[in-house]
C-alpha positions, 0 to 999 in steps of 0.5 A: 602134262609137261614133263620137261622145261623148256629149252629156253627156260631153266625153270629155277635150275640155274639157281639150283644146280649154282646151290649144288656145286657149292655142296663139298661132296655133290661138287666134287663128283661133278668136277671129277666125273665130268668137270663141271664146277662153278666157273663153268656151271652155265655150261652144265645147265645148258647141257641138261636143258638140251638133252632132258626131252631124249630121256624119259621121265618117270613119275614119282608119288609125292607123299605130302600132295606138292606136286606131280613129282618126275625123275629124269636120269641122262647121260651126260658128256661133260668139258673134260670128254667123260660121259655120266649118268645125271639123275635130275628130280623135277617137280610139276607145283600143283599150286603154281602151275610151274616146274622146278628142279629138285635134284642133281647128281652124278648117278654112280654106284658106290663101286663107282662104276656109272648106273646105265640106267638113262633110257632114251625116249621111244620114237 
């Protein structure tokens, strides 16, 4: 099982997380909580790239048979110093052997306070 992408790989979440920052309300979390935004948006795929292998990844079942289906909540530190949960959905495409990234978002509550619930890797 290859429950991460490799670090040298994005596996379709460039794009993705691209796609996400255009979204008014996923956006504006990310540029609040952690200052991420479009101009700077190859720094946040380079931030989940380099931390998703210290958190586990927990299997999620997929319903309608795509996939082996992985959630990977981090903690990230973002340019403006805050540190966020990031929950990131992956799926493993049982048709083309490949992963991709499905989901991004800052994991807060509606309190707004932060979800710690990024458990690091064991070992």
């Amino acid at each position: 099982m290859r429950p991460y992408p490799p670090a040298n790989k994005g596996h379709g979440a460039t794009l993705f997380i691209i796609y996400r920052l255009q979204e008014v309300h996923k956006a504006r979390a990310f540029q609040t909580y952690l200052g991420y935004n479009l101009s700077n948006a190859d720094e946040l795929i380079q931030n989940v790239l380099e931390n998703i292998g210290q958190y586990e990844a927990v299997k999620k079942q997929d319903p309608k048979g795509y996939g082996e289906r992985l959630t990977v909540t981090m903690m990230l530190k973002g340019p403006n110093g805050k540190e966020e949960p990031v929950r990131t959905g992956w799926i493993i495409d049982k048709e083309k052997d490949e992963i991709r990234m499905t989901s991004i978002y800052v994991n807060r509550r509606k309190t707004g306070k932060s979800q710690r619930k990024a458990k690091k890797k064991k070992g």
